[in-house]
Structure formats: structure tokens, C-alpha cells
C-alpha positions, 0 to 999 in steps of 0.5 A: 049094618053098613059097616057090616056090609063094607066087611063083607066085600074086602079083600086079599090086602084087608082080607074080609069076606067075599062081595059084590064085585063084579062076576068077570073079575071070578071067571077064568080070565081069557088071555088077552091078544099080543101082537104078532111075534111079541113075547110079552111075558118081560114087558107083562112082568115089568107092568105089573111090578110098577103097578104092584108099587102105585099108591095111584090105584087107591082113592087117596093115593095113600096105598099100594098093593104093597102097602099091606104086601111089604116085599120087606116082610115075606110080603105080609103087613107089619105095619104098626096102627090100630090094626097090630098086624091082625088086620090091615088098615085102608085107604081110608085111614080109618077102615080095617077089615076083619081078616088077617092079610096073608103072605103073597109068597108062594100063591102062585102054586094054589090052584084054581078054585074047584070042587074035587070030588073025590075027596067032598073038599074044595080046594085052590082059589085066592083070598082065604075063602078062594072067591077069586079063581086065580092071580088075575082074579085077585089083583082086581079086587082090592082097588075097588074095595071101600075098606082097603084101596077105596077106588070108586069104580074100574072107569075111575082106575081106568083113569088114573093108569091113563095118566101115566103115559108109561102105562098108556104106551106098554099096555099096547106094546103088550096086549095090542091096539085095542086095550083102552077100548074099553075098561073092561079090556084095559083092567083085565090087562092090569090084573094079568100084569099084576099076576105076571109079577107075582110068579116071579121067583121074587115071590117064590125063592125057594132059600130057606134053609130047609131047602138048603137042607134038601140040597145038601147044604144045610145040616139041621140041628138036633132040635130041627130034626126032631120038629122035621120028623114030628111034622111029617109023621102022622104017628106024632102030629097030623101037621103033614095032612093039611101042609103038605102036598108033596112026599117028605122032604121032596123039593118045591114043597109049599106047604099046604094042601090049598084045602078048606078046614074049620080048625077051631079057631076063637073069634078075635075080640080086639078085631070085633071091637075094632071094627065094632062088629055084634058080639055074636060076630062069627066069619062063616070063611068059606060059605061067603065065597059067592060060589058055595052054598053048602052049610057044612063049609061055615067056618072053613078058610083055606090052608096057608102055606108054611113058607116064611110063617115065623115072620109072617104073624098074627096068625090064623084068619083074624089074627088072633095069635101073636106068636107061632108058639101060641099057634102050636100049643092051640093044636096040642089043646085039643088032645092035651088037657094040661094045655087050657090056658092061652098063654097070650092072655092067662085065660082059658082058650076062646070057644071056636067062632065057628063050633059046628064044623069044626075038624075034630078028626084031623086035630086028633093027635098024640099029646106033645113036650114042651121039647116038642113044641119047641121042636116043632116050632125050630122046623117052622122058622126052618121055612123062612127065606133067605132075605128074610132070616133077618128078621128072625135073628131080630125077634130072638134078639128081642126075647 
């Protein structure tokens, strides 16, 4: 039961459900003061990257945020451990959360989390269940949590960026005199930091070859034609519905409607033994996030950018799918009865976690070739950065 508890309060870097944290960290954080005829931006951005890189905001000096948001990887974990990757290991050296870390890149442009009501969607927010209303509201959450950085409170945090008289000094430079006066002041100007350096262009590069594409520099291969024609045709597949904000082949597109949606997805059994989480475990996704109640939202997590998805697995919210082929031909299962089996595994596909709210209609779609497939999947690593082409050309090679 304890264990159970701990999973419910992790966050973004571990990426378990929503908690008890405090309410000021989910609010819209009000800018705090600079000092007159400051610009603080450069000094927030230069704060926040040395804090995005400081083991000495977890308990064990052991990890930092970018321990499980490795700049080498899309800023996703790749590390090797218990975890394979599904999952990310803490502070702690023992504790795993029970959700997939995703990629910080590209977060910047989710929205605040809201309700549209025109639409009966939810929408924005940070973490898969978008409890944390913005960037600032994210970066607080994990130093605290028992399963990934481990402090025992903000005071305790507090203490150690005293330490360091780079941190003592600059956060006055940046946010006035009165920052120290108290915890709550002085960890709001850490999260705004840290939100500071993830806006950076380091987070979103906008290289990949499919913006090289857009821009006339790029010319795509039969097979990435065919997967970019597919993916943004709703007479094929639906992918454009839920990954796409923009009209096609419009520039700055991240991929991702920041809606809410049940695809189906099975529970992942190596994370409940992992974690020696009940048999009957189930992630209700959304319906933990403290500020929704609505049953009909159990089971739905946020939609993730595409943005460097083919260096970024496991996929899906508990990293149950190891490869982007896998991801692809779960979709296709759902209208084509020749794909029963996971090939990961040689078995039928896992019931969904969540059956009741499943997105039946969306799924709904024309049956695809393996050529489709293959298509499809040639588009996807399309949206891999620059820096990170690389580690592609690695995965081919080791095929």
C-alpha cells in the first residue's frame, strides 16, 4: 500500500501519477520581481541550465534532472538498469515509477492546462496527466518526489542551493533582494529558472530533416513520401488527428494536439512486477490529475510530440513497446485482424489497461501493408533532430 502511494506522487522525470504536492506548485506562477532596468532573461536561462545539471537537488546527490532528461537523448532516459528504459530509476537507487519518461523537447509549446469547451477535451499541461499547469509548475515536482529525487522538503532544497554561492548571489541579480526571504520565494525563482532553460532553442531545434524538407533543403525518399502522405491523409490513417496542430507541411509543427485520449494501451506487466504493483493494476492517467474528476477521462494520457519519437523508446505511457514498428502495427490491430499477435512477444496483444474509454473512433482507419507500415514508420524517424541522427544510424546498424 505505501508502495502504491509512493507511485502516485511521482513525476515528469520518473513519470508516475499525480500527488500531494503542494497546491502553489499547480497554480500559475506569478512573475517574480526583477530589479529595476534588469533584463533578467540571459542570467534566468544560465541559472536554470546549471540547475537543470545539479546532482545536489536530490537527497543522494546521485541525480539531476538531467539524469533521466539526458541532453545525449532527445532529453529522454536511455539508461540501462532494471528500468530497460520503460521506466526511470531514482534517487534512491532502488525506487521506479510506474510511467514512461518522456522527452523534455518540444514541451514548451503544450499549453496551460484547460478545459476547451468547445471541444468536451482537456488539453496542455505538463506530465502525462498535465497536473502541473505550465514549465515552472513541473520543474518543482520532482526534487520532492520519493521516488526520483528524493528531497525531503522545499526548505531542504532550499538549503542546499544556499550552498552555493553562484546560486545565493544570481538569484538576487535576477529576481531582487527579497528572494531568500522566504522558501516559497526562493523555489519559485528556481522553477522559473529551470522553465527559462527549457525554452531554449536547445529544447527545440527545429533540424530535423523534415524541416530541412519544408525549407527546400531536404528531398524525400519514395518510402518518406509515401509515410508523409499517409500520415497527414485522413482517407488512410487518422495519425494527423491527435498529431497535428497545424495545416500540413506547415513549419514549427510539434506534432501533437496536447489533447487527452485512451488508445488502448495494455498494462505493462514487467513495470507491475517491477514495482510489485496488484495484478489488477490499472493507471487511470488523466483522472489522477487532482484537478479532474470526470470518470469518462480514466485511462487518457496526454498526446506526445513526434518530435524525435524514433530515438526516444519505449513507447506509450508505461513503456511497454520497445520498438516504433511495434507502436505502429498496435494501431493497425485495431482495424486489421491479420495483426493479432505482438511481435515483441509472439503473443496476442495485452487487453487495454483502461477498456471503458477507449477511443474506438478515432483508431478507426483503413487496414495498412507492410509497405505502409514501413512507410509510415521512414516518416516518423524524418522528425529526428540533427544532433541526434546519430543514434539512428546506430539502431540501423545494429539490426
Amino acid at each position: 500500500m505505501q508502495k502504491r502511494k509512493l507511485l502516485l506522487i511521482a513525476g515528469l522525470l520518473m513519470g508516475a501519477a499525480a500527488a500531494t504536492v503542494p497546491l502553489w506548485q499547480n497554480r500559475v506562477l506569478a512573475q517574480l520581481p526583477a530589479p529595476a532596468g534588469h533584463n533578467p532573461e540571459e542570467e534566468k536561462i544560465a541559472l536554470g541550465r546549471l540547475l537543470f545539471f545539479d546532482v545536489n537537488l536530490s537527497k543522494n546527490r546521485t541525480q539531476s534532472c538531467a539524469t533521466c532528461h539526458d541532453p545525449a537523448r532527445a532529453f529522454s532516459d536511455g539508461r540501462s538498469n532494471a528500468g530497460k528504459g520503460m521506466v526511470s530509476l531514482g534517487d534512491d537507487g532502488t525506487s521506479f515509477g510506474n510511467r514512461n519518461t518522456p522527452t523534455a523537447m518540444y514541451a514548451k509549446y503544450a499549453p496551460d492546462f484547460h478545459f476547451n469547451q468547445k471541444t468536451g477535451q482537456y488539453v496542455g499541461g505538463q506530465f502525462l496527466d498535465g497536473r502541473a499547469n505550465d514549465l515552472a509548475a513541473q520543474s518543482g515536482q520532482p526534487p520532492l518526489n520519493p521516488v526520483e529525487m528524493n528531497m525531503p522538503s522545499v526548505g531542504s532544497i532550499i538549503e542546499r542551493l544556499k550552498n552555493n554561492q553562484y546560486y545565493l548571489d544570481n538569484f538576487r541579480t535576477v529576481y531582487g533582494d527579497t528572494v531568500w526571504d522566504s522558501e516559497e520565494t526562493a523555489y519559485e525563482a528556481m522553477m522559473q529558472s529551470l522553465a527559462a532553460f527549457e525554452r531554449t532553442s536547445q529544447f527545440a531545434p527545429f533540424n530535423s530533416k523534415y524541416d530541412k524538407y519544408l525549407r527546400g533543403e531536404y528531398e524525400l525518399t519514395v518510402l518518406e513520401d509515401l509515410g508523409r502522405t499517409l500520415f497527414f491523409s485522413n482517407q488512410n490513417v487518422n495519425c494527423s488527428v491527435c498529431h497535428k496542430l497545424r495545416a500540413e507541411d506547415a513549419p514549427f509543427e510539434t506534432f501533437s494536439n496536447y489533447e487527452y485520449h485512451n488508445i488502448g494501451v495494455p498494462r505493462n506487466e514487467d513495470v507491475v512486477a517491477l514495482n510489485k504493483l496488484a495484478q489488477d493494476f490499472a493507471d487511470h492517467g488523466l483522472l489522477e490529475n487532482p484537478l479532474v474528476s470526470d470518470e469518462a477521462m480514466k485511462g487518457k494520457f496526454k498526446v506526445p510530440t513526434l518530435r524525435n519519437i524514433a530515438i526516444t523508446g519505449p513507447y506509450m505511457h508505461n513503456g511497454v513497446f520497445k520498438d516504433l514498428r511495434t507502436v505502429v502495427l498496435f494501431y493497425d490491430k485495431f482495424n486489421n485482424p491479420e495483426r493479432s499477435v505482438n511481435p515483441e512477444t509472439g503473443q496476442a496483444w495485452g487487453e487495454a489497461e483502461v477498456p471503458e474509454t477507449v477511443n474506438l473512433k478515432d483508431l478507426r482507419a483503413n487496414v495498412l501493408s507492410d509497405r505502409k507500415v514501413d512507410a509510415l514508420v521512414a516518416f516518423m524517424k524524418l522528425l529526428t533532430d540533427e544532433q541526434y541522427e546519430h543514434l539512428l544510424e546506430a539502431e540501423e546498424a545494429g539490426k
